[in-house]
C-alpha positions as CSV (number, residue, x, y, z in Angstrom):
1,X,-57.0,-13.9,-76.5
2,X,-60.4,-12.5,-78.4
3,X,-58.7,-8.9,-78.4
4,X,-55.4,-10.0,-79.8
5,X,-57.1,-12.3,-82.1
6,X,-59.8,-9.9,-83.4
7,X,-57.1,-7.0,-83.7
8,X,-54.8,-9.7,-85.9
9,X,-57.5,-10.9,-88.0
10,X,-57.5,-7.0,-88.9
11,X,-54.0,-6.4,-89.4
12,X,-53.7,-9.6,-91.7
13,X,-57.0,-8.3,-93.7
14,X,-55.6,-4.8,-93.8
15,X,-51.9,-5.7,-94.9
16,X,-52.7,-8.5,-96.6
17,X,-50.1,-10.4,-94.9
18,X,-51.0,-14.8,-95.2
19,X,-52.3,-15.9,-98.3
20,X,-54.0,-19.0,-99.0
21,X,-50.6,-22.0,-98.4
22,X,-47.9,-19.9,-96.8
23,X,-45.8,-21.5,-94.9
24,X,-45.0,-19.0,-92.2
25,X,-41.8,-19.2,-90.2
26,X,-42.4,-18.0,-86.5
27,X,-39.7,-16.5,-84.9
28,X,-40.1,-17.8,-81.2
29,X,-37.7,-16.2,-78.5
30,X,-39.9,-17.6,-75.5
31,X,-40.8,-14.4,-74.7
32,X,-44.3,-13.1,-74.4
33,X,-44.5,-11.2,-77.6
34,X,-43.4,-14.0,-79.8
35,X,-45.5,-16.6,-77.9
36,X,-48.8,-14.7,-78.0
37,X,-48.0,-14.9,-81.9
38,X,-47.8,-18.2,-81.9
39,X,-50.8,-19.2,-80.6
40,X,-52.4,-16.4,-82.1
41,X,-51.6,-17.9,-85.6
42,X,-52.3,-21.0,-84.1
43,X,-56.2,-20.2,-83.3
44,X,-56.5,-17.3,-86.0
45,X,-56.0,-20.6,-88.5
46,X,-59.5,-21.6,-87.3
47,X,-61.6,-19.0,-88.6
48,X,-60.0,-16.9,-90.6
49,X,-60.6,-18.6,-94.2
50,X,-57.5,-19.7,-95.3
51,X,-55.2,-22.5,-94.5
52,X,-51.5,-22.2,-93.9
53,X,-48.4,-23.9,-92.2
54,X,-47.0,-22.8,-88.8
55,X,-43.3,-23.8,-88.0
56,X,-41.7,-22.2,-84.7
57,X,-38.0,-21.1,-84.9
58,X,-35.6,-20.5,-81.9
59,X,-32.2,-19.4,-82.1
60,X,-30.3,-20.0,-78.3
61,X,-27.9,-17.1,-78.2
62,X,-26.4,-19.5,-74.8
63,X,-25.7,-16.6,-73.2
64,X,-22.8,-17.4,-70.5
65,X,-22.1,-20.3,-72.3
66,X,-25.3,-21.9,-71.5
67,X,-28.1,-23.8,-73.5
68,X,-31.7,-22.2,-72.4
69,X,-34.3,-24.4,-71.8
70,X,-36.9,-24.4,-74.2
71,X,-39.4,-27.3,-72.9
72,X,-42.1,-25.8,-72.1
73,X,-42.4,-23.5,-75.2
74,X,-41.6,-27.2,-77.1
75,X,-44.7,-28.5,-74.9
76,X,-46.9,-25.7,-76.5
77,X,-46.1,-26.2,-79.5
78,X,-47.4,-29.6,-79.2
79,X,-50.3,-28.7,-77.9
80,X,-50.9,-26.5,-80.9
81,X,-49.9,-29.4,-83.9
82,X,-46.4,-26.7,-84.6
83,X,-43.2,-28.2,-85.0
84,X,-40.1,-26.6,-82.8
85,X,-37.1,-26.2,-84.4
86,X,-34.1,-25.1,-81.9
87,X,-30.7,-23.7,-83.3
88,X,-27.8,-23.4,-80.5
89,X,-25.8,-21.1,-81.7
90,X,-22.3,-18.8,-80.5
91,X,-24.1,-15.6,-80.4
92,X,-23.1,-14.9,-76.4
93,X,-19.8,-16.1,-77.6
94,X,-18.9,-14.1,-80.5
95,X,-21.0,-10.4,-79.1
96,X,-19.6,-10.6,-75.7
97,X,-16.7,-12.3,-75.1
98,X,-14.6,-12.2,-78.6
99,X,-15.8,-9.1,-79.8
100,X,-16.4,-7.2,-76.2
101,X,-19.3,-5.0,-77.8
102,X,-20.5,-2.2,-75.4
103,X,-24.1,-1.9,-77.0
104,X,-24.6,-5.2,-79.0
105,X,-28.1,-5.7,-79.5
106,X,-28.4,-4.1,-83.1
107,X,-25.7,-6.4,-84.4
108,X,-27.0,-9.3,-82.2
109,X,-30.5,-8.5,-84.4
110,X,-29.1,-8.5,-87.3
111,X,-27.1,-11.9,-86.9
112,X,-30.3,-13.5,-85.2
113,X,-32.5,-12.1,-88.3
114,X,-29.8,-13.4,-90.9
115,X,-29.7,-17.2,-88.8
116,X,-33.9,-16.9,-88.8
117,X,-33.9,-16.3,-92.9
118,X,-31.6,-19.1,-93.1
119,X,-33.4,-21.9,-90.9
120,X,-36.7,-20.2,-92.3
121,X,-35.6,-21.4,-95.8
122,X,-34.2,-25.0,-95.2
123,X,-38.2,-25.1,-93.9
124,X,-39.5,-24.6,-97.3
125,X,-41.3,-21.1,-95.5
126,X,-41.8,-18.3,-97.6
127,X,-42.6,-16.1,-94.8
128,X,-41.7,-14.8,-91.2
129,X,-43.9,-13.9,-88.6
130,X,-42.4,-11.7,-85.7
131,X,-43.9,-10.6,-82.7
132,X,-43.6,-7.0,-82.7
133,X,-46.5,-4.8,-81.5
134,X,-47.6,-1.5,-82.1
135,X,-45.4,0.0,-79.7
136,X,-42.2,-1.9,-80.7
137,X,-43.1,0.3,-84.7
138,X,-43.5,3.2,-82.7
139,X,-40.0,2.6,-80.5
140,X,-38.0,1.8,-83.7
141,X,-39.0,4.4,-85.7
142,X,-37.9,6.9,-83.0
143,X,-34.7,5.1,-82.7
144,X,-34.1,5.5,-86.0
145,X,-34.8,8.9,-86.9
146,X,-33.2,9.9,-83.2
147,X,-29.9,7.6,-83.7
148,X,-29.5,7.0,-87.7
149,X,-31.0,10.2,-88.9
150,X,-33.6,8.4,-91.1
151,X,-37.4,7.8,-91.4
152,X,-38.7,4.2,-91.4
153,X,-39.4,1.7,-89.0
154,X,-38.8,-1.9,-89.9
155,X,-36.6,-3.2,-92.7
156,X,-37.5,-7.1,-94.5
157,X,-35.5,-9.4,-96.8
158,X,-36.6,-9.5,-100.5
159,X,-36.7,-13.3,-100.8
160,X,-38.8,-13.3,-97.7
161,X,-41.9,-11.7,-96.5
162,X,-41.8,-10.6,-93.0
163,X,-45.1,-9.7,-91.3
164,X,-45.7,-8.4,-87.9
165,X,-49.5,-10.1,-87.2
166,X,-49.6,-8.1,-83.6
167,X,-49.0,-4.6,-85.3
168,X,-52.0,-3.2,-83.8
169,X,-51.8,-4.7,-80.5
170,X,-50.0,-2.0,-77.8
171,X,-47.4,-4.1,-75.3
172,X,-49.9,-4.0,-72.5
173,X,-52.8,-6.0,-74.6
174,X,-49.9,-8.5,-75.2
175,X,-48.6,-9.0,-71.9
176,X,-52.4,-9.5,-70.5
177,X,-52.9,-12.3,-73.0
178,X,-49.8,-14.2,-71.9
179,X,-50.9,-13.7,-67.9
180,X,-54.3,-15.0,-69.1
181,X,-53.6,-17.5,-71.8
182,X,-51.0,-18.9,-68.7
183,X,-48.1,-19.1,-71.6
184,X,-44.8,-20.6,-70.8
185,X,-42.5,-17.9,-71.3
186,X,-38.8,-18.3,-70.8
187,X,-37.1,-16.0,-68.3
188,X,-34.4,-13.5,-70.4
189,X,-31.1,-14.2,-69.7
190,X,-29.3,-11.7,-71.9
191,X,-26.6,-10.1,-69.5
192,X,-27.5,-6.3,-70.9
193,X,-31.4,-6.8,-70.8
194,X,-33.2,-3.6,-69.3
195,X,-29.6,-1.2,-70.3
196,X,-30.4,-0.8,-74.0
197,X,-30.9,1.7,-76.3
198,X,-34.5,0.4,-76.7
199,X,-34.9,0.4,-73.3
200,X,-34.1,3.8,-72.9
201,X,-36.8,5.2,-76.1
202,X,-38.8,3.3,-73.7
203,X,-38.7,4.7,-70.7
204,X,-39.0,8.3,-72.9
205,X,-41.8,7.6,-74.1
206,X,-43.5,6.4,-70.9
207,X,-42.4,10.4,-69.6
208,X,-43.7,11.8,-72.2
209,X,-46.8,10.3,-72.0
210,X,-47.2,11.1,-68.4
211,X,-45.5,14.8,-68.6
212,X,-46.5,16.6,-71.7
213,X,-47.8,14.2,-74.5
214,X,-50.5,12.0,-73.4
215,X,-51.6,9.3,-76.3
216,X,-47.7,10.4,-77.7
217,X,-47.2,6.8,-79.0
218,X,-50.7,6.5,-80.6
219,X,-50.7,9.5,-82.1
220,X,-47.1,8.3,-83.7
221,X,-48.2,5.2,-84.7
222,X,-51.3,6.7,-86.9
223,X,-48.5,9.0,-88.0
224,X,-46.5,5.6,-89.2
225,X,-49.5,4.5,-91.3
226,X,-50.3,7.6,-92.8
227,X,-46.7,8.0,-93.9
228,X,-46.4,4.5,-95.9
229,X,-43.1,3.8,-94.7
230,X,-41.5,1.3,-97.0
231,X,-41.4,-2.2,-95.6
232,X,-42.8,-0.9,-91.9
């Protein structure tokens, strides 16, 4: 937890992403990424100079028609002092059954980012913390200069200020904080997990890295910063 820690006191220093009484809405899947930012916020509270509020938002997609269970992830939450707010919603419903969508998971974004802003708001939150890491920018931005022809990475709401607090962190440094830390996270049940578009920049990457372009997503991300991508 020290190395995520010290590289998101960094990234909030660098970005300037919490000021002093935010109320900062976490968007909590159950997955590692989001659950390493949640008690990352949690302990970075302790030390870092300022105080804030931390509220953690789930939205159940009840894939297959079934609620997940979120108790553990609730349990943490209490261990921490952060209230859980759980929204059951029809996204399994409406993405794969009504509307039969082949490749939903940008709309399935979009509708989870537009029900976050929502239950963020009726919190009195004036920010959202998500857990994307370094190589999540670096995945996105390919995807959308490869599949929408533009340059950018991440887009935000102008009523709301999203941050990304693990933005410097690669996916490996996250996933050995969850082993160690012993986090409860919730096994995926999305029905195309591991077939998606993102899945697939993925796996590219991890070639190219091995083949031809060793330190390829590094050497992006720094590419990223240096650009000042509006809102990445």
């Amino acid at each position: 937890m020290q190395q995520i820690l010290g590289a998101m006191r960094k990234a909030v220093a660098d970005y300037g992403m919490i000021q002093e009484g935010d109320g900062i809405a976490v968007g909590v899947s159950g997955g590692k990424d989001s659950l390493v930012l949640l008690a990352g916020l949690a302990h970075l509270k302790k030390f870092i100079g300022m105080d804030y509020r931390l509220v953690a938002l789930t939205i159940d997609p009840c894939f297959h028609g079934r609620q997940t269970d979120y108790t553990a992830v609730t349990g943490l939450c209490g261990r921490l002092g952060i209230p859980h707010v759980i929204r059951r919603s029809q996204l399994g419903e409406i993405l794969l059954v009504e509307r039969q969508e082949k490749n939903p998971c940008s709309l399935c974004a979009r509708m989870r980012r537009g029900m976050l802003h929502d239950m963020a708001k009726a919190e009195g939150c004036n920010k959202i913390a998500l857990g994307h890491h370094r190589d999540d920018a670096v995945e996105t931005f390919l995807m959308n200069l490869m599949y929408e022809g533009r340059l950018g990475s991440y887009l935000s709401r102008k009523d709301l200020t999203m941050i990304r607090p693990l933005c410097l962190s690669t996916e490996r440094d996250v996933s050995s904080c969850a082993r160690r830390e012993q986090l409860p996270v919730v096994e995926k049940n999305c029905p195309v997990d591991g077939v998606t578009t993102r899945q697939e920049t993925k796996e590219w990457l991890r070639e190219a890295e091995k083949a031809k372009f060793p330190g390829i997503s590094k050497k992006l991300f720094g590419a990223i910063c240096r650009a000042h991508l509006s809102g990445w």
